[in-house]
C-alpha positions in Angstrom: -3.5 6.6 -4.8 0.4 5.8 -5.0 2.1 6.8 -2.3 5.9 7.9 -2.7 8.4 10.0 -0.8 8.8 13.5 -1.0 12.1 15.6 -0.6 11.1 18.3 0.1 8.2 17.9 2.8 10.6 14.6 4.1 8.3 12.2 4.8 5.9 10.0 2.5 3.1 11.7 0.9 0.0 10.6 -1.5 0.9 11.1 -4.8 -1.6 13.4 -6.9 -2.5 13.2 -10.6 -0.1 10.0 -10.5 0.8 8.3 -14.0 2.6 5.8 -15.0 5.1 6.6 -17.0 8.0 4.0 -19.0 11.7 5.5 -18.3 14.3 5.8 -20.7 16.4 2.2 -19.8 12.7 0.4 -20.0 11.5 0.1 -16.1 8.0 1.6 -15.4 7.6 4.4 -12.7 5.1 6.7 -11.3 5.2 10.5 -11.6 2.9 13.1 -10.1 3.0 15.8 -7.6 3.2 16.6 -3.7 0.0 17.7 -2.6 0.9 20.1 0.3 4.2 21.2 -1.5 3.0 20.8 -4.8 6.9 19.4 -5.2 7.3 16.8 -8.7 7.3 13.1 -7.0 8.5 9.7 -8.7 8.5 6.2 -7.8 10.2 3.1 -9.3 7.5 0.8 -9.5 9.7 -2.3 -11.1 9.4 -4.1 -14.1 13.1 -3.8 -15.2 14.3 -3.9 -18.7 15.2 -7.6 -20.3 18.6 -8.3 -21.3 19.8 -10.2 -24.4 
């Protein structure tokens, strides 16, 4: 499990049904949801986009 931090509940959480998803400028993230709020939670997980 990822763990990320959600806004709502203020504090850090487990991440359910995390996936790794690709953002629009190229860096990779993970996206999934709150379990006790049920609030959407990302996380940056790095690899940034390559410049020319």
């Amino acid at each position: 499990m990822v763990e990320g931090y959600c806004v709502k509940c203020k504090a850090k959480q487990e991440m359910s049904n995390a996936e790794e998803v690709t953002m629009k400028n190229g860096r990779k993230a993970m996206k999934g949801k709150c379990p006790k709020c049920d609030t959407g939670m990302y996380r940056i997980t790095g690899g940034g986009a390559k410049k020319k």
